[in-house]
C-alpha positions as CSV (number, residue, x, y, z in Angstrom):
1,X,54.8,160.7,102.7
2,X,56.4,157.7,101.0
3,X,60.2,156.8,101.6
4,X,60.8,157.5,98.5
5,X,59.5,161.1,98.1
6,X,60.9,162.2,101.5
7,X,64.2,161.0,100.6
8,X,63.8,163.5,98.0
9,X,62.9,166.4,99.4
10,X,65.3,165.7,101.9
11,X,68.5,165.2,99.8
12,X,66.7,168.6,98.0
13,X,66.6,170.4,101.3
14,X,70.0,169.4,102.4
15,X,72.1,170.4,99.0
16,X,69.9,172.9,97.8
17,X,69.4,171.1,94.4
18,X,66.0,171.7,93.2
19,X,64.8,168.4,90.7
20,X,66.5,166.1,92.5
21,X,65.6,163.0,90.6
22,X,65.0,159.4,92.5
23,X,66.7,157.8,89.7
24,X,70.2,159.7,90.0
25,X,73.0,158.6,92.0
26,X,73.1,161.0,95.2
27,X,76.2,161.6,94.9
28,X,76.2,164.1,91.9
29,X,73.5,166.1,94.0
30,X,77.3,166.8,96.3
31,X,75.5,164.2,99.2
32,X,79.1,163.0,101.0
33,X,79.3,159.3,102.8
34,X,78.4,161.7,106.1
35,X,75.6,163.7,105.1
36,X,74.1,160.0,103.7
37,X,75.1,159.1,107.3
38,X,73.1,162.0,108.7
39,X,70.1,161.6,106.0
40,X,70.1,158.1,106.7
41,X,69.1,158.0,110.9
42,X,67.0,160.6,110.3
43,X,65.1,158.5,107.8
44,X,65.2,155.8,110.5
45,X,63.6,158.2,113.3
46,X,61.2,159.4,110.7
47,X,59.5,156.4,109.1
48,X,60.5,153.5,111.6
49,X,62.7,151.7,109.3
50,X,66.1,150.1,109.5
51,X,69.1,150.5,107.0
52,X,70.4,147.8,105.4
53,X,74.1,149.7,105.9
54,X,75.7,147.0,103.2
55,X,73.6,148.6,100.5
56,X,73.8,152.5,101.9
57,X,76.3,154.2,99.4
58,X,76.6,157.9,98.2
59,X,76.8,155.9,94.6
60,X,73.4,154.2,95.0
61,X,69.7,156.0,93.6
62,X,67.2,157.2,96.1
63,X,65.3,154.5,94.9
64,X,67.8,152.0,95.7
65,X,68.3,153.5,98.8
66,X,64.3,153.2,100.0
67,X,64.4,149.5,99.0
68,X,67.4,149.3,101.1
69,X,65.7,150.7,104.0
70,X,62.6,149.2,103.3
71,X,60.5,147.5,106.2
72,X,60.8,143.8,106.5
73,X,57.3,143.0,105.5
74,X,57.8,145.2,102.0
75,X,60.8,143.5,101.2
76,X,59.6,140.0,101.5
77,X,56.3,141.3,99.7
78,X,58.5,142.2,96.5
């Protein structure tokens, strides 16, 4: 599953929200500095990426988010 689309359902199964959208700031879906903390490492267990912690913020887009935790090799690529 893509970054992106298991950020989703996560945030989704963590706040029951259903429709969370990748394009909406995390925070109105109630996701707290902490639970981003907890959503975070286990994004980093999951898919074997690292966070770029300087761009992590409940105020940022899921999309925003993936690109900050995006592998090194995906970043350079874009």
């Amino acid at each position: 599953m893509p970054l992106t689309d298991w950020l989703v359902a996560r945030i989704a199964a963590e706040t029951g929200v259903n429709g969370v959208d990748a394009d909406t700031p995390v925070y109105r879906y109630g996701v707290d500095s902490r639970m981003l903390a907890l959503i975070i490492d286990a994004a980093e267990r999951t898919h074997g990426v690292t966070a770029d912690l300087d761009r992590i913020s409940p105020a940022e887009t899921i999309v925003a988010l993936a690109a900050a935790m995006a592998p090194d090799d995906i970043k350079q690529a874009g």
